[in-house]
N, C-alpha and C positions, 0 to 999 in steps of 0.2 A: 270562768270569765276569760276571753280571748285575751290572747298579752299584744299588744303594739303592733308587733313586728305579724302577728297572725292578721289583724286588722289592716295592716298595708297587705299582707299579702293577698290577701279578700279581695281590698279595692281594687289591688290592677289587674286579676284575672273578674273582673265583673265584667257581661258583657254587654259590651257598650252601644250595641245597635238596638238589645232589647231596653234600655236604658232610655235611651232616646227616643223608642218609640211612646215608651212610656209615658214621656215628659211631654210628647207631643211634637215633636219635631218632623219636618216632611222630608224624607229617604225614599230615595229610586235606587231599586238592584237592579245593578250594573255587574252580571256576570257574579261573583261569588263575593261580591263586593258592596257595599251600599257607598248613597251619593248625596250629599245634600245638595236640595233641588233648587236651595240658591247662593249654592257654592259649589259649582260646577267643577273645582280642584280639590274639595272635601271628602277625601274617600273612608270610609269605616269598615273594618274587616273583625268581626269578633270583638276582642277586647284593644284593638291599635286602630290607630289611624292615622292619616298620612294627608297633610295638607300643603298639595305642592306647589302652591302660587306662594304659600309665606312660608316653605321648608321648613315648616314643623313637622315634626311625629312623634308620635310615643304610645303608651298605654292609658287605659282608663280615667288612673290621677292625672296624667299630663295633658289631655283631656278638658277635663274641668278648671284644671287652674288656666290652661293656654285660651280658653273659648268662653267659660263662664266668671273668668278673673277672681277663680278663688283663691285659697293659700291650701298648702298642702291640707293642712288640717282638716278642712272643710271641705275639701275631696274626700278624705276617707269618711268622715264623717256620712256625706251625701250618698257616697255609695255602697256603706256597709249599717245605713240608719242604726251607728253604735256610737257611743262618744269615745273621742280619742285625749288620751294624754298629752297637753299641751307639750308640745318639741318644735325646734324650730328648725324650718326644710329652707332652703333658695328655691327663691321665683323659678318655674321654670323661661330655659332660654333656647333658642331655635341655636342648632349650628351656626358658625362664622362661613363668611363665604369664602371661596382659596384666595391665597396671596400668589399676586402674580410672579414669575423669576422673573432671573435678568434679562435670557434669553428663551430660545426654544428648539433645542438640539435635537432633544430626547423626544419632541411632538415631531421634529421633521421626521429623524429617525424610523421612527415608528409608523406613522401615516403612508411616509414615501418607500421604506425600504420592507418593513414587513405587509403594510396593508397596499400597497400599489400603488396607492394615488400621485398625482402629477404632481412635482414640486411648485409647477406654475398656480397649479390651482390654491396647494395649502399656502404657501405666498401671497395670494392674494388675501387669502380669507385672515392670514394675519397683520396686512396691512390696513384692511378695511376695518380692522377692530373686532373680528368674528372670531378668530383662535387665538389663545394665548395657554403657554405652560405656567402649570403653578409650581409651587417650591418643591410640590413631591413629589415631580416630574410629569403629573401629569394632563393630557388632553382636555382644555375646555374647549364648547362650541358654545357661542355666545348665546341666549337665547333672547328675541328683542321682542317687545311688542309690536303691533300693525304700523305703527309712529317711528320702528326703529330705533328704540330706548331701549338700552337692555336692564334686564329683568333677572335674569338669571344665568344657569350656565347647566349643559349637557356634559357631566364630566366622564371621562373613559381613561381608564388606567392605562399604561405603557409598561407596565410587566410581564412577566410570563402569567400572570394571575389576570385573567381581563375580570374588568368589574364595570359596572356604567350607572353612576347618579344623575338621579334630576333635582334640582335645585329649585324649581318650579315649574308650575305647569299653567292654571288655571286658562285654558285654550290658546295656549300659544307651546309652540316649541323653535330650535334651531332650523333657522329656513335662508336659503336664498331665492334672488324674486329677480325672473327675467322680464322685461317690456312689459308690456299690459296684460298680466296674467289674465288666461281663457280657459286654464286644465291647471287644476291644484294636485300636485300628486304627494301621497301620504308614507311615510317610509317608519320602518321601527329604529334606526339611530341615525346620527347624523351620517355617519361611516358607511353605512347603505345609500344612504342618500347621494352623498357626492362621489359614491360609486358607478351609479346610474348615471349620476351628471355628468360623468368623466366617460363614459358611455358613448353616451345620447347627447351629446354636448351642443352640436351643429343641429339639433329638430327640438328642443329644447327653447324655442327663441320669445315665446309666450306664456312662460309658465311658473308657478309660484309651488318649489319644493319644500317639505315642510317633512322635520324629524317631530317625531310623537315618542317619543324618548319610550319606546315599548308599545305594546296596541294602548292607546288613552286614547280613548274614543270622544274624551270632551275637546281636544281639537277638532278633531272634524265634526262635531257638532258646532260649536264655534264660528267653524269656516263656514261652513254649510247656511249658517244663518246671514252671515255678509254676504258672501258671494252665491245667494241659490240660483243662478243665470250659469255658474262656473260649470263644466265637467270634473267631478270628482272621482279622483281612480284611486285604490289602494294596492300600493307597493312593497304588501309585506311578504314575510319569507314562506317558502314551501316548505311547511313544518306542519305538525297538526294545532300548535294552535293560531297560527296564521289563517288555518283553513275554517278553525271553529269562529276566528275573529270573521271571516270575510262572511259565514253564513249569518252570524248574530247582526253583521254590520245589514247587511243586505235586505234581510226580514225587515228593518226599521226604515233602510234608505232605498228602495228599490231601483234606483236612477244610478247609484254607483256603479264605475266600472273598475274593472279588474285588471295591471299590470304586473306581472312577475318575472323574474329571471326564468330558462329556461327549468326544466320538472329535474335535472339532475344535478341542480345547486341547488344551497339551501337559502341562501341569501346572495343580494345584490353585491355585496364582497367579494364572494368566493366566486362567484360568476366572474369578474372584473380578473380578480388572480388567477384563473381557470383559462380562460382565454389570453391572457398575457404568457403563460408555461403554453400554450400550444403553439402562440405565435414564438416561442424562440425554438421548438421542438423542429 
């Protein structure tokens, strides 16, 4: 007879996309990924999943308690049909979202001195309420809904370790939005983003930029449904799988078009730093 601890281990390696198919539930693959078809921020990879409009994730059991409002017990129960010895677990709880500092030193720092960008510009986006530093120094980019509420937060470390969280997605990400957007252009983080803007600033004067906090392709499906009148370009980086994202994007969207830094940067950053070293060279 299995002991407890074999029985939880059971449950969180169960996978959870055959699980689901199982149960019935409607899943679109989306790249190595599945999708629920009416949660559009619901993604299922094996035995994890990752729901980024309510910053959940976890595995299997957290799963069923987070979506089906079970108790741990009845997770394992469900997923290993074995009866488990009553013990008792906490509710699962999604992360807390950061706490803002006092200031934002370590964001200017970082933004203006290592990544390039114009003081004028981070300035702005921290008076507007779009950046702010949290207590462990680091980068949030606000992320709002179409209304301008924000929702969440694009976060990027400021260490020598870069790292970058999404705190949600469910088709929105960090965006600025010039005049009556006409050209929505799609970028993998915020930092690419108002790389380009910092760019292209002055030919920029109609357009809704939008971070997809990595290729998350349910934004631009998203957008794609509000705006089908919009030209939609994708701004990601020359890497390969930027390239596998642009061909997968393509096959579905045939009307996309295609903007990238020149073929000997990888990203709209480096392009932005690359040409800032040759103008002082």
């Amino acid at each position: 007879m299995m002991t407890n601890q074999e029985l939880i281990r059971q449950a969180r390696q169960t996978n959870l996309v055959a699980y689901l198919i199982d149960k019935g539930e409607s899943l679109k693959r989306v790249g190595k990924n599945f999708m629920f078809e009416e949660h559009d921020s619901l993604y299922i990879k094996d035995n994890m999943f990752t729901w980024y409009s309510r910053n959940a994730k976890g595995n299997s059991i957290d799963f069923l308690m987070y979506y089906y409002n079970m108790t741990f017990q009845q997770a394992v129960e469900e997923l290993t049909s074995k009866p488990l010895d009553n013990i008792q677990i906490p509710s699962y709880k999604p992360p807390e979202p950061p706490t803002r500092a006092e200031n934002e030193k370590r964001v200017l720092g970082y933004l203006c001195k290592r990544r390039g960008l114009k003081n004028s510009i981070v300035f702005s986006l921290i008076k507007q309420g779009k950046l702010y530093q949290d207590t462990n120094g680091n980068c949030n980019f606000v992320i709002c809904d179409w209304n301008e509420q924000p929702i969440g937060e694009e976060t990027v470390g400021t260490g020598d370790t870069r790292y970058k969280l999404i705190s949600t997605h469910s088709g929105f990400g960090f965006h600025i939005i010039h005049g009556n957007p006409s050209d929505i252009l799609y970028f993998e983080s915020a930092i690419d983003l108002l790389s380009c803007y910092q760019m292209y600033q002055d030919r920029l004067t109609h357009h809704l930029l939008v971070s997809m906090g990595g290729l998350n392709s349910s934004i631009i499906h998203e957008l794609h449904k509000l705006k089908p009148n919009s030209k939609h370009w994708l701004c990601v980086d020359n890497d390969l799988a930027g390239t596998n994202f642009i061909t997968t994007m393509k096959q579905e969207m045939e009307e996309l078009h295609i903007f990238q830094p020149p073929k000997n940067y990888k990203d709209w950053n480096e392009y932005l730093c690359g040409v800032a070293e040759k103008e002082k060279g």
